[in-house]
PDB file of N, CA, C and O in Angstrom:
ATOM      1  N   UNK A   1     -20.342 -61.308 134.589  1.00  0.00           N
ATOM      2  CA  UNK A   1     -20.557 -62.485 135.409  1.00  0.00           C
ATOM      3  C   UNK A   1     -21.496 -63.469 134.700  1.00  0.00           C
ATOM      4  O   UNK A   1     -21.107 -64.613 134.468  1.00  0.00           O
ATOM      5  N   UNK A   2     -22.908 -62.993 134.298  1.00  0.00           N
ATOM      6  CA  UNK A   2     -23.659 -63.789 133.816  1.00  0.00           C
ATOM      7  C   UNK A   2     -23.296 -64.353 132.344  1.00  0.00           C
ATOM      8  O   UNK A   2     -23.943 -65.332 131.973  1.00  0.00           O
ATOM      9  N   UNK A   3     -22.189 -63.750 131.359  1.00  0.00           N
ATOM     10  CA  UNK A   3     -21.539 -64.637 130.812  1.00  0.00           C
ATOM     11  C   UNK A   3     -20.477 -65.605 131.163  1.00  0.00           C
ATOM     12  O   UNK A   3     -20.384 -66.706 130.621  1.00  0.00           O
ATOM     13  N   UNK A   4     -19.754 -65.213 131.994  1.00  0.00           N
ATOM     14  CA  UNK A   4     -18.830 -66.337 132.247  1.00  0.00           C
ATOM     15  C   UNK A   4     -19.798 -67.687 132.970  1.00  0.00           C
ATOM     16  O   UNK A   4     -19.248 -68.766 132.750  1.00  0.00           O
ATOM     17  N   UNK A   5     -20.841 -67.788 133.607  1.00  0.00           N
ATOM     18  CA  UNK A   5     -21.947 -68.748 134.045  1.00  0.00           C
ATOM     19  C   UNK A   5     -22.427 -69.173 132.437  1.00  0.00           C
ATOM     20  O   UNK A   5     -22.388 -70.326 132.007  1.00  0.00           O
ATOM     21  N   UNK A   6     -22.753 -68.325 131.887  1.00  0.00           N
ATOM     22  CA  UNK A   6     -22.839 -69.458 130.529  1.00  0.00           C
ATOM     23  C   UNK A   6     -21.884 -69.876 129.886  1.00  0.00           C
ATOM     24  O   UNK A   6     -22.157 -70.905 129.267  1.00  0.00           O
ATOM     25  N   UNK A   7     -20.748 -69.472 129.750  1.00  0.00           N
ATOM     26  CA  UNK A   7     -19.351 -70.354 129.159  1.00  0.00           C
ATOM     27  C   UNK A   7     -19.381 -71.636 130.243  1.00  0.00           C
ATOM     28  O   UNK A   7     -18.964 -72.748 129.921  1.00  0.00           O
ATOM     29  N   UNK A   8     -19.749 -71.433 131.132  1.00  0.00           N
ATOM     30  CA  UNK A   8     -19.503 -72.771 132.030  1.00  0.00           C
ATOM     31  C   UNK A   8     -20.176 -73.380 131.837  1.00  0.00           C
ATOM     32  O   UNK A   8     -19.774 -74.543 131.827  1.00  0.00           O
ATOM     33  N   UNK A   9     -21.581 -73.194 131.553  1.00  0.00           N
ATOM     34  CA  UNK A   9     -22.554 -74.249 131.030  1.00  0.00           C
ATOM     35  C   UNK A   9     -22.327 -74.482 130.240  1.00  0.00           C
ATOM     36  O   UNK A   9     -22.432 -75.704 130.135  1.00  0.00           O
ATOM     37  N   UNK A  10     -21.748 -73.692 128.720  1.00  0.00           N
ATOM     38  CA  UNK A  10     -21.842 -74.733 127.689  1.00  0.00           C
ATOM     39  C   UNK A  10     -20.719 -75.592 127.607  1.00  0.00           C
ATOM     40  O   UNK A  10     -20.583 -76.474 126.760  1.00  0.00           O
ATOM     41  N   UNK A  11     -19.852 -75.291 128.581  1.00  0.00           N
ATOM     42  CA  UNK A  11     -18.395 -76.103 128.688  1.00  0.00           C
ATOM     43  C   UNK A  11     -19.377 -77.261 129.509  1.00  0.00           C
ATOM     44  O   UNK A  11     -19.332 -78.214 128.730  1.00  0.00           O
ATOM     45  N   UNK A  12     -19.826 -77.479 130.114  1.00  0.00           N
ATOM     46  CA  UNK A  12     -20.834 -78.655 130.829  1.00  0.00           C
ATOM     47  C   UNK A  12     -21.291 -79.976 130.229  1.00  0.00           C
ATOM     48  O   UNK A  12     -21.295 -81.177 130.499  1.00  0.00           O
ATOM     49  N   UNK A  13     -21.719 -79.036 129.165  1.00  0.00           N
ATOM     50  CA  UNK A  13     -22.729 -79.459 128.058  1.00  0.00           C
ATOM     51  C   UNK A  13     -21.918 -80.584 127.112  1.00  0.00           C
ATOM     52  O   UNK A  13     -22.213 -81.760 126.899  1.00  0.00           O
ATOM     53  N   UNK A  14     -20.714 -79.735 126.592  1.00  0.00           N
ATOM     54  CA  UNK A  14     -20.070 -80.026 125.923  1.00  0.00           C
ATOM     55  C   UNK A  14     -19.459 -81.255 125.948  1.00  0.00           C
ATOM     56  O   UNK A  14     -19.078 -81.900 124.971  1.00  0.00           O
ATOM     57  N   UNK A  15     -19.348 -81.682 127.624  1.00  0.00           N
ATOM     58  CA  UNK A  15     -18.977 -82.636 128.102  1.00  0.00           C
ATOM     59  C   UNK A  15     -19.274 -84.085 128.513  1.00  0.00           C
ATOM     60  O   UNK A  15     -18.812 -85.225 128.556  1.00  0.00           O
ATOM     61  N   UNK A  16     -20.812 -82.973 128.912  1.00  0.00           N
ATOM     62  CA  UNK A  16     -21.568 -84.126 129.269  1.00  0.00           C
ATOM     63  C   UNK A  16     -21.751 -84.914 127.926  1.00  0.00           C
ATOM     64  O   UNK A  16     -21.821 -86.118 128.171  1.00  0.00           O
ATOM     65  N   UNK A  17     -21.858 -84.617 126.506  1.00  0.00           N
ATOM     66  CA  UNK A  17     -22.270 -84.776 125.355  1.00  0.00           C
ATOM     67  C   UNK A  17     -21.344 -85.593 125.099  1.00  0.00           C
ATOM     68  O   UNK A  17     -21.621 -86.699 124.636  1.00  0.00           O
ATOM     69  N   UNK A  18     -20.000 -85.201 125.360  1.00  0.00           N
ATOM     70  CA  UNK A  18     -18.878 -86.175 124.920  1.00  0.00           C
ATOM     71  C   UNK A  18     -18.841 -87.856 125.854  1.00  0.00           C
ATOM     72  O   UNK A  18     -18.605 -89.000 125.466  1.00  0.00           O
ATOM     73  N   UNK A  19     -19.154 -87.349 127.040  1.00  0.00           N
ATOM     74  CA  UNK A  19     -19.274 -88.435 127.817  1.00  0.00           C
ATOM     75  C   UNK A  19     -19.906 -89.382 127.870  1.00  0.00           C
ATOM     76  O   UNK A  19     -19.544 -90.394 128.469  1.00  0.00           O
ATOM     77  N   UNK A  20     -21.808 -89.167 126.791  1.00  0.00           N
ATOM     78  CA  UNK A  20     -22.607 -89.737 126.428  1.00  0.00           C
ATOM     79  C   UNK A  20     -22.019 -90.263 125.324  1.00  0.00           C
ATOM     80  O   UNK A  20     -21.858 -91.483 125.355  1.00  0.00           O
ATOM     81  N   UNK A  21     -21.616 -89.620 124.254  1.00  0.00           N
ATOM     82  CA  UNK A  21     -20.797 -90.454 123.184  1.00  0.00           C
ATOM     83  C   UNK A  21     -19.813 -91.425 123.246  1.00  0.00           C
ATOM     84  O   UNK A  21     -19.700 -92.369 122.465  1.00  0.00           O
ATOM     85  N   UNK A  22     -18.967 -91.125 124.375  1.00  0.00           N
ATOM     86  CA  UNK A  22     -17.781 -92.098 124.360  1.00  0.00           C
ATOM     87  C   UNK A  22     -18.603 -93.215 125.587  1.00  0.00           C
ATOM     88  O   UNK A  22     -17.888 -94.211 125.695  1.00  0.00           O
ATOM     89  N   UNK A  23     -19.582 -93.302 126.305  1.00  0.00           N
ATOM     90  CA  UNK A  23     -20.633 -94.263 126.969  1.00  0.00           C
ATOM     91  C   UNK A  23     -21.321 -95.001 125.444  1.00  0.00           C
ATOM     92  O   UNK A  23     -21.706 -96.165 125.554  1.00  0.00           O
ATOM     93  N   UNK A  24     -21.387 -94.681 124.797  1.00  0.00           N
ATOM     94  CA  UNK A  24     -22.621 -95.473 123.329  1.00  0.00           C
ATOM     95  C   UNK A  24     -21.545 -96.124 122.953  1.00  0.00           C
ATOM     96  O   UNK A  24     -21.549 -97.347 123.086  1.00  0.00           O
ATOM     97  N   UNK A  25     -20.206 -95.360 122.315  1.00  0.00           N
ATOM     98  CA  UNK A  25     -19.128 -96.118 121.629  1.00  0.00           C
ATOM     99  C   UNK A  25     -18.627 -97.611 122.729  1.00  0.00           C
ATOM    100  O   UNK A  25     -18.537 -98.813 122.480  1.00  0.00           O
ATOM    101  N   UNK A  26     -18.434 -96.948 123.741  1.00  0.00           N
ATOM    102  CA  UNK A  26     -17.425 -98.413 124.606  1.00  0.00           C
ATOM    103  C   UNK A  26     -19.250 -99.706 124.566  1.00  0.00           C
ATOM    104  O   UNK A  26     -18.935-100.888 124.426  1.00  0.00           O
ATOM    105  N   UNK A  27     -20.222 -99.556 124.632  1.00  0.00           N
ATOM    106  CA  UNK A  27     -21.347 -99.888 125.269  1.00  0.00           C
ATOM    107  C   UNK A  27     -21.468-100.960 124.126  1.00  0.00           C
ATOM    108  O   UNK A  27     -21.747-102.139 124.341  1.00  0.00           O
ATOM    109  N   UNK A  28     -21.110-100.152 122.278  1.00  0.00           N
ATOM    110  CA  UNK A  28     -21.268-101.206 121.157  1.00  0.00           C
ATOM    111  C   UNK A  28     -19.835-101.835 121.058  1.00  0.00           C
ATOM    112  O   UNK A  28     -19.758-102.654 120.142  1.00  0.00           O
ATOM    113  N   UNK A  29     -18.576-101.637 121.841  1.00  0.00           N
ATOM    114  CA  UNK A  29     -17.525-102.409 121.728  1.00  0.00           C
ATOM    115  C   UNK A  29     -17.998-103.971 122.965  1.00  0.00           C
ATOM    116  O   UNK A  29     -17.916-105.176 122.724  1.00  0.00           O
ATOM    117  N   UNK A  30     -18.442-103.301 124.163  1.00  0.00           N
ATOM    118  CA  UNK A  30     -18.809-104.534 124.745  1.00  0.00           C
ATOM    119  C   UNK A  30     -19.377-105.604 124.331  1.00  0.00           C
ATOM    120  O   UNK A  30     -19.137-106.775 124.624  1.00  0.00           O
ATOM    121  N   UNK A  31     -20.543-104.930 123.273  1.00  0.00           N
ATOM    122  CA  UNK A  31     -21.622-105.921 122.833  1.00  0.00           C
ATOM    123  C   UNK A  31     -20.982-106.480 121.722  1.00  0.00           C
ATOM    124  O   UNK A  31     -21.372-107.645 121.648  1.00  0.00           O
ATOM    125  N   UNK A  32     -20.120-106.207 120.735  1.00  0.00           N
ATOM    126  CA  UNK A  32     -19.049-106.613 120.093  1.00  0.00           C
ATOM    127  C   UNK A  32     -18.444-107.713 120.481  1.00  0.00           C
ATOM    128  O   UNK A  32     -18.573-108.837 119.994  1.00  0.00           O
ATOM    129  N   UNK A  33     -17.734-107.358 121.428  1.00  0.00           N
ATOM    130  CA  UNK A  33     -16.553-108.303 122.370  1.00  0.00           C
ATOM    131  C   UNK A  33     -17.254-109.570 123.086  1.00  0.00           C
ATOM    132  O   UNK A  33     -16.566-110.589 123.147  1.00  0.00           O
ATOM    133  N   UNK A  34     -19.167-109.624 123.890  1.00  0.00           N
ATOM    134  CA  UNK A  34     -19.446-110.204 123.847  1.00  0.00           C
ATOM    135  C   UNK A  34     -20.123-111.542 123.048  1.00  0.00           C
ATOM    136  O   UNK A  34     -20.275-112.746 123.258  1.00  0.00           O
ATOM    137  N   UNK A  35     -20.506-110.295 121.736  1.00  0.00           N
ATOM    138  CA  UNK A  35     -21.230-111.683 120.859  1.00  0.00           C
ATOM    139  C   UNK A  35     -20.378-112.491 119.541  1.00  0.00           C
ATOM    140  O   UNK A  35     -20.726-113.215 118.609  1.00  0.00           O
ATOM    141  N   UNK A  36     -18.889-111.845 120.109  1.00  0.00           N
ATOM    142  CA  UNK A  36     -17.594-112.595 119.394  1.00  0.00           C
ATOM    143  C   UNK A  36     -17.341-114.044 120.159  1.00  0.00           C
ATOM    144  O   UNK A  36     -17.288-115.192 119.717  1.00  0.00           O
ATOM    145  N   UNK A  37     -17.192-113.434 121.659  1.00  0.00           N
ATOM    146  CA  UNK A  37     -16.513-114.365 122.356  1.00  0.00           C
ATOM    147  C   UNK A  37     -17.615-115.409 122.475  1.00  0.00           C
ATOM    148  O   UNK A  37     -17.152-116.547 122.393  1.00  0.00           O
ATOM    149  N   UNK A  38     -19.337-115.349 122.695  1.00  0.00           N
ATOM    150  CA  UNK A  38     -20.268-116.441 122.458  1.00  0.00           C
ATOM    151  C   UNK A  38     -20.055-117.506 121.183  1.00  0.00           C
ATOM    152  O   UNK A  38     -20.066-118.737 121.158  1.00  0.00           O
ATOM    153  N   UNK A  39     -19.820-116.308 119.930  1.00  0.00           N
ATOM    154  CA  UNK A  39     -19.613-117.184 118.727  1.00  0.00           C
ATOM    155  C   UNK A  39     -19.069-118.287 119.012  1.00  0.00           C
ATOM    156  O   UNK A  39     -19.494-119.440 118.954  1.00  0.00           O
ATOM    157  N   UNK A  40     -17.591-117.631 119.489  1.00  0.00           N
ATOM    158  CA  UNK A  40     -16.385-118.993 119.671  1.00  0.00           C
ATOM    159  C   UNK A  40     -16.654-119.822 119.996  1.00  0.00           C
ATOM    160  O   UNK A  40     -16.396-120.804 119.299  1.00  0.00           O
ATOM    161  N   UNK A  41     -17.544-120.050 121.614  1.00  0.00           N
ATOM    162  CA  UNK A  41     -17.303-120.992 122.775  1.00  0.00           C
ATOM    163  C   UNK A  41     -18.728-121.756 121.786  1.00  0.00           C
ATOM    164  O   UNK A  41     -18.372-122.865 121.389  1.00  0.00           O
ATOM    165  N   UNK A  42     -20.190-121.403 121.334  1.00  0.00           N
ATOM    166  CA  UNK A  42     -20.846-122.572 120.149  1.00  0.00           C
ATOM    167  C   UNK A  42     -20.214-122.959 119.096  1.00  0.00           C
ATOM    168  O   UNK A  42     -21.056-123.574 118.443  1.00  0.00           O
ATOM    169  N   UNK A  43     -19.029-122.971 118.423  1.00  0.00           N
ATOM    170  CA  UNK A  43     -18.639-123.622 117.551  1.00  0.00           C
ATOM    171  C   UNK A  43     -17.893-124.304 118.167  1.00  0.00           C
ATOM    172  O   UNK A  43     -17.738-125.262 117.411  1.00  0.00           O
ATOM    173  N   UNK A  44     -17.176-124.524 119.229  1.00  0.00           N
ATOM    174  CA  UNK A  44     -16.606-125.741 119.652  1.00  0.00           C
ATOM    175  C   UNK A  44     -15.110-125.903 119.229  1.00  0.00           C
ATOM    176  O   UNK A  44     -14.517-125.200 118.410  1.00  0.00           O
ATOM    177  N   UNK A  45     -14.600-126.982 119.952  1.00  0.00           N
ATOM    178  CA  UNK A  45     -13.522-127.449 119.326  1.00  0.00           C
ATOM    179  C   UNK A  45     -13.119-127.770 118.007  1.00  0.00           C
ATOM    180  O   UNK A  45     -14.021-128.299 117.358  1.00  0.00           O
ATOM    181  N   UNK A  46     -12.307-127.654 117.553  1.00  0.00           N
ATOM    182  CA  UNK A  46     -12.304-128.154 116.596  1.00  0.00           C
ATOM    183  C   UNK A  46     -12.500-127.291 115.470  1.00  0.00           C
ATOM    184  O   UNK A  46     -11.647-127.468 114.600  1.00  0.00           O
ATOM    185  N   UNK A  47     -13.417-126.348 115.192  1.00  0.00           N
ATOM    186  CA  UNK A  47     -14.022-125.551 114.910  1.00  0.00           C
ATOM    187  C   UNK A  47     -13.477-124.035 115.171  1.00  0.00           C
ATOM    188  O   UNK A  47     -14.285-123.272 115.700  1.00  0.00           O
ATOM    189  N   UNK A  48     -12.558-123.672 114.943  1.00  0.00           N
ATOM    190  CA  UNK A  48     -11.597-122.427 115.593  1.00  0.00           C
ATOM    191  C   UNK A  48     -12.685-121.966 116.837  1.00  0.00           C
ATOM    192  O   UNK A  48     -13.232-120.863 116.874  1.00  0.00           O
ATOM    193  N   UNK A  49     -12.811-122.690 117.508  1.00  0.00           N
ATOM    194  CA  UNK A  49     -13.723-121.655 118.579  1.00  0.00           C
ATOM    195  C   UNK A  49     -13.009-122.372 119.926  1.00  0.00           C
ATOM    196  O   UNK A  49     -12.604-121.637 120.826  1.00  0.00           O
ATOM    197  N   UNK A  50     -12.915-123.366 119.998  1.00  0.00           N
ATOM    198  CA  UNK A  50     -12.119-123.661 121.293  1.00  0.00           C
ATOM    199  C   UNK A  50     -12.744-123.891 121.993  1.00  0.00           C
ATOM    200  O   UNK A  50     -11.992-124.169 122.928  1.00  0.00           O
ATOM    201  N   UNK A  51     -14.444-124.105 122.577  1.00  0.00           N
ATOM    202  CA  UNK A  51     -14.873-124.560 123.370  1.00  0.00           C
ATOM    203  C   UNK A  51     -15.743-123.411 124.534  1.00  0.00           C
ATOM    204  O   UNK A  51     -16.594-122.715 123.980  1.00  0.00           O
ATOM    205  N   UNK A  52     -15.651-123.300 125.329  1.00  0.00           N
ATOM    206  CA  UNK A  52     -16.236-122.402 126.588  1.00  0.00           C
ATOM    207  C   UNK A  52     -14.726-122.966 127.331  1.00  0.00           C
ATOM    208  O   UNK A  52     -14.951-123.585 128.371  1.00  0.00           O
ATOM    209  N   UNK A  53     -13.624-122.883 127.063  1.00  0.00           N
ATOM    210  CA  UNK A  53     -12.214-122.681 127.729  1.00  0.00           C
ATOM    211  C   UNK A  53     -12.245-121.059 128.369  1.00  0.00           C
ATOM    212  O   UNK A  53     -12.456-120.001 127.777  1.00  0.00           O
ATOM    213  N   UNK A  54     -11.942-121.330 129.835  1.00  0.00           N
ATOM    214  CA  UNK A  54     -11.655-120.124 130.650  1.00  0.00           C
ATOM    215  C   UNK A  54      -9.931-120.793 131.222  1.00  0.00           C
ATOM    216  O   UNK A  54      -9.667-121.928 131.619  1.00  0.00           O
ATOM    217  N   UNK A  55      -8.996-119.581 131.061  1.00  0.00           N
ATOM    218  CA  UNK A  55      -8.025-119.812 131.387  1.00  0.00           C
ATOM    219  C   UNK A  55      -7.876-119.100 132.904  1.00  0.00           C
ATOM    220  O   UNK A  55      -6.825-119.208 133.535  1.00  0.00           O
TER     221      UNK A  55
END
């Protein structure tokens, strides 16, 4: 018994760990995706950025 309670914890663990990792990864795609889309909208027209255009 008291091993199968630790296979479950480290199956827990394992998860929680992955869940923290794939939370950091999406967290530096946001900040990515946001300080792309700022770039655009200060360079303006004209300027491949297009403005602060919301469709």
């Amino acid at each position: 018994m008291a091993a199968g309670v630790e296979s479950i914890r480290i199956k827990q663990a394992a998860r929680l760990e992955a869940a923290q990792q794939a939370t950091a990864e999406i967290d530096d795609i946001a900040a990515k995706v946001r300080g792309s889309g700022r770039d655009r909208r200060e360079r303006g027209p004209g300027e491949g950025g297009g403005g602060d255009r919301r469709d």
